[in-house]
C-alpha positions in Angstrom: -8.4 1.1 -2.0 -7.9 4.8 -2.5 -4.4 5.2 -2.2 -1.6 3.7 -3.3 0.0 0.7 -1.2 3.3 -1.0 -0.7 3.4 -4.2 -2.2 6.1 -7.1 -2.8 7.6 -6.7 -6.6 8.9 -10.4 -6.1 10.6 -11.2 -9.4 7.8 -9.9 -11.6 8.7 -7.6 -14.5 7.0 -4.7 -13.6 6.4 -1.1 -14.9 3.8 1.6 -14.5 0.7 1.4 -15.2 0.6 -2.3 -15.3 -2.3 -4.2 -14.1 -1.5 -6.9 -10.7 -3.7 -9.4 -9.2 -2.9 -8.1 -5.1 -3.3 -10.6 -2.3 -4.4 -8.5 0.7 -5.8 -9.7 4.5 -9.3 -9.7 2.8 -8.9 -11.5 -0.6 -7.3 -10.9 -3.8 -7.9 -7.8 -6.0 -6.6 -5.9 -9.0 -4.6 -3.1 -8.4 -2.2 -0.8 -11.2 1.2 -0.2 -10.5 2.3 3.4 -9.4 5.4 3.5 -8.8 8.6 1.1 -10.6 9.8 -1.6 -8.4 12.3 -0.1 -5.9 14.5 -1.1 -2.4 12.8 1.0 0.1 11.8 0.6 4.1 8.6 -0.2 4.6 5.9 1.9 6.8 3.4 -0.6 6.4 3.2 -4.5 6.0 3.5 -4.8 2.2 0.9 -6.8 -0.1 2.1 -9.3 -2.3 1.6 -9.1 -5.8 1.0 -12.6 -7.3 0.7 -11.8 -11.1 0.3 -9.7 -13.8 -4.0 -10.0 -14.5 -4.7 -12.0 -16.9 -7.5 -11.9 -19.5 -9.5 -14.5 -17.0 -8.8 -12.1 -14.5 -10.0 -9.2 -16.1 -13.2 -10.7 -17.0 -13.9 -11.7 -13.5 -13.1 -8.1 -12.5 -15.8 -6.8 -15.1 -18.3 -9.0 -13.6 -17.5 -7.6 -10.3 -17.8 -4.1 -10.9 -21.5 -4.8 -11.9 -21.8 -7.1 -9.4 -21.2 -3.8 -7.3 -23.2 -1.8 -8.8 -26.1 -4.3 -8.2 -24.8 -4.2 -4.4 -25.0 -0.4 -4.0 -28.4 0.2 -5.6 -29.8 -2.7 -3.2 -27.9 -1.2 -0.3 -29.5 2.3 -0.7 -32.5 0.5 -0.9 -32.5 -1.1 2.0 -31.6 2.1 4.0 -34.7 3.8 2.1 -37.2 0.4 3.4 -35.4 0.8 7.2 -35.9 4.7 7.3 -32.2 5.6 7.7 -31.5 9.0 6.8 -28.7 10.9 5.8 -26.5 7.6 3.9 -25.2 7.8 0.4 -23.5 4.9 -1.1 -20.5 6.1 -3.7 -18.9 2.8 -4.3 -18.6 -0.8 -3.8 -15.6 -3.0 -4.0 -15.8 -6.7 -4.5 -12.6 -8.7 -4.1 -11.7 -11.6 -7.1 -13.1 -14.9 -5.4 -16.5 -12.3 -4.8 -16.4 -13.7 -1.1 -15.6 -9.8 0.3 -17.5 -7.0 -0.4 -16.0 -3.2 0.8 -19.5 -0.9 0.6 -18.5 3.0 0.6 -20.5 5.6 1.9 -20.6 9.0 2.9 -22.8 10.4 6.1 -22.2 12.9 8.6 -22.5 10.5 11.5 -22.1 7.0 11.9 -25.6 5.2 11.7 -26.3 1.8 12.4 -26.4 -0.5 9.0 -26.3 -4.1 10.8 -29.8 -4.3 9.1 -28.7 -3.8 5.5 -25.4 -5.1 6.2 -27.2 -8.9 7.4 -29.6 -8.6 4.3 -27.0 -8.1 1.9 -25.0 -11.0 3.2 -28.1 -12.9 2.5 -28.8 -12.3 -0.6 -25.0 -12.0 -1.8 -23.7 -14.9 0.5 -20.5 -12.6 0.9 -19.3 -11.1 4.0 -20.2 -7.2 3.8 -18.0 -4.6 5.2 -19.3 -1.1 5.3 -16.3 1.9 5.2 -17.3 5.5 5.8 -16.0 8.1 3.7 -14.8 11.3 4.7 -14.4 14.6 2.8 -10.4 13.5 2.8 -11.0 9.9 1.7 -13.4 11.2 -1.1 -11.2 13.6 -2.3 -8.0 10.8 -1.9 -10.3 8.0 -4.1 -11.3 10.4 -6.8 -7.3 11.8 -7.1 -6.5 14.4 -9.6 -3.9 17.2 -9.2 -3.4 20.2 -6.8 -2.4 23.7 -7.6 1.2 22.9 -7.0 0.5 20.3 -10.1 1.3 17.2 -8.7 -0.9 14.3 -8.0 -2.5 14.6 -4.1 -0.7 14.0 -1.6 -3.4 12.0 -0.2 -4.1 9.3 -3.5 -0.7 8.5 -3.7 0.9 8.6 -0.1 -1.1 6.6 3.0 1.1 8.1 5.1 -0.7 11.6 4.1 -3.9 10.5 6.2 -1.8 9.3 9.2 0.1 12.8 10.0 -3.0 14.1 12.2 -5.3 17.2 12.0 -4.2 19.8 9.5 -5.3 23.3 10.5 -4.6 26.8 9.9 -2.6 27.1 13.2 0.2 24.8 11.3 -0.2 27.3 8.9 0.5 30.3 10.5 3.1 28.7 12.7 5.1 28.8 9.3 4.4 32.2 8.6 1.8 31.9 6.3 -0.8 34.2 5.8 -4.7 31.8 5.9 -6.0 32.1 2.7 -7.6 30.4 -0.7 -4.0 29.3 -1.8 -3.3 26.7 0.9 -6.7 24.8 0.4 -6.4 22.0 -1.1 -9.4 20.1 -3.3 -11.0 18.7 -0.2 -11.1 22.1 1.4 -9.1 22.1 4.4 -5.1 23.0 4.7 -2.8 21.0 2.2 -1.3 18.0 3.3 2.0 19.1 2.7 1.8 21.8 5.5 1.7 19.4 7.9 4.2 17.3 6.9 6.7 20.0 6.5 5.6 21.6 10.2 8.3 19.4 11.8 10.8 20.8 9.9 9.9 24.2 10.4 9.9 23.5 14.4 13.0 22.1 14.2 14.6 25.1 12.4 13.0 27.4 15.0 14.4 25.5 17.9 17.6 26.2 16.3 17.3 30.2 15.4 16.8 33.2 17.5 13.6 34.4 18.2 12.0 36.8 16.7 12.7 40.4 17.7 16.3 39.3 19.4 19.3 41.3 18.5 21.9 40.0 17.1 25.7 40.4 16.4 27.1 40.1 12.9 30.9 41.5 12.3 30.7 45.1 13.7 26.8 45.1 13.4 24.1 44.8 15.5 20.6 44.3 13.9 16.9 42.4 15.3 15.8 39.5 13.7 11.9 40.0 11.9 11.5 37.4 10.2 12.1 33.4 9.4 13.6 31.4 5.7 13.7 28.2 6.7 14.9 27.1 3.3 17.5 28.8 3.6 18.6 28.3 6.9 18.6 32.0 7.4 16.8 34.7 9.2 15.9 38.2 8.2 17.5 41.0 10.2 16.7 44.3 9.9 20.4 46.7 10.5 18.8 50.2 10.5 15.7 52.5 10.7 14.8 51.9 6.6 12.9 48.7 5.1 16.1 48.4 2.9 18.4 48.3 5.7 17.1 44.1 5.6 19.4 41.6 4.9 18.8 37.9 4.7 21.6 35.9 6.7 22.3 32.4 7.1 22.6 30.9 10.7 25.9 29.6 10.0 27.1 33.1 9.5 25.4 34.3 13.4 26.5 30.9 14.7 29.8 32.3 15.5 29.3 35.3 17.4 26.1 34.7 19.1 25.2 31.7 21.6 22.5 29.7 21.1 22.5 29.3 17.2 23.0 26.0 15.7 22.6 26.0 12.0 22.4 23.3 9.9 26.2 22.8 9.0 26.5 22.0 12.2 24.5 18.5 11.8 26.7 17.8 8.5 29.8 18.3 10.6 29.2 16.3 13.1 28.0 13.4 11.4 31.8 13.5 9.3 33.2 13.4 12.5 31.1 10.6 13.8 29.8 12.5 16.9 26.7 13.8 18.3 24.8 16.4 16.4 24.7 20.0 18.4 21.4 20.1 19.1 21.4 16.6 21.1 21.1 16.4 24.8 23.4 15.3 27.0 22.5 11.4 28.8 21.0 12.3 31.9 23.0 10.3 34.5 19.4 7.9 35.0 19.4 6.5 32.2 
């Protein structure tokens, strides 16, 4: 289904790269384990696993994949006989039972296919489900690695395509200059830029502002610039570029108001107690 899903290990002995028969809300397919069997929270109502394919199976999932072949070639077809433009048909899934058929296409808008969706339920008697592709999805389904040379975000997380618009504002909000580097193979701004932008808004909310002046010891210096790795900020202490120090929030904490670095957090949580950066219960709640 393009990405990789959560799914019920059950007492199976499982390891990557195995291949599972997956019960999911429209039939049974075969999927290939990503990840070893692990305790974890779910984000999403896991699949259940019900076996490791057999040789039965895997025949029936070699006549499917022509079977979908067949499928797509007819459906592009029929969008050629009804005069809709602008369709492309990249895949079709077809679940064990062959009772569910997923068609994927790509398009720039959404046109209507009830015509070539009814006529393929005819002539398949299956119930046909067409799912648009974007540039993400396509770029999720075909997988691969990214510059950083990890798999994608996006073919092995769900949660990738859930985080909202990546743009280059996130971006430069983390003080990063626009450019080739944080494109990733679909062409727009890496997922991980977006799901590290929390954490970078966090970190501001809890260091100075750019251009404040700050004390340190018997120094005064202005803050230019951000590490939000390293819980620091740069300060600049004179007139000359090496007159730039990097330091830790912990270390400005003390003598200016306003600063909460991250100690603080681990602190508080020894002492069983409100982080810093909480608010106070407002009297109507």
């Amino acid at each position: 289904m393009g990405v990789a899903k959560l799914c019920y290990a059950r007492d199976l002995d499982l390891r990557v790269g195995y291949k599972v028969v997956v019960e999911t809300g429209d039939g049974e397919f075969i999927g290939r384990v990503a990840l070893t069997p692990r305790r974890r929270e779910p984000y999403m109502p896991p699949f259940d696993i019900l076996r490791v394919v057999t040789p039965e199976d895997e025949r029936e999932d070699d006549e499917n994949r022509e079977l979908g072949r067949e499928i797509r070639a007819e459906a592009q077809k029929l969008v050629r006989d009804h005069h809709v433009k602008g369709v492309a048909f990249i895949g079709c899934d077809v679940s064990l039972d062959g009772y569910y058929v997923e068609v994927k296409y790509e398009a720039e808008s959404r046109p209507n296919l009830e015509v070539v969706r009814d006529s393929l339920e005819r002539l398949y008697d299956a119930r046909v489900v067409f799912r648009r592709f974007t540039f993400l999805e396509r770029a999720s389904d075909s997988g691969g690695c990214d510059t950083c040379g990890v798999p994608l975000c996006c073919a092995t997380w769900s949660g990738a395509r859930s985080m909202g618009p990546v743009n280059v504002r996130l971006a430069k909000q983390q003080g990063v200059t626009p450019n080739e580097k944080i494109l990733g193979s679909c062409g727009e701004v890496k997922c991980c830029m977006r799901y590290e932008h929390d954490s970078y808004k966090e970190f501001k909310e809890r260091a100075p502002f750019k251009n404040t002046v700050v004390k340190l010891g018997e120094r005064e210096g202005q803050v230019v610039d951000y590490s939000m790795v390293k819980d620091s900020v740069l300060v600049q202490f004179g007139q000359k570029r090496s007159d730039r120090e990097m330091v830790s929030l912990s270390s400005l904490a003390p003598e200016n108001d306003g600063i909460v670095p991250v100690d603080a957090f681990d602190e508080d949580d020894e002492r069983g107690g409100k982080s810093p950066a909480s608010p106070s219960p407002s009297s109507d709640s």
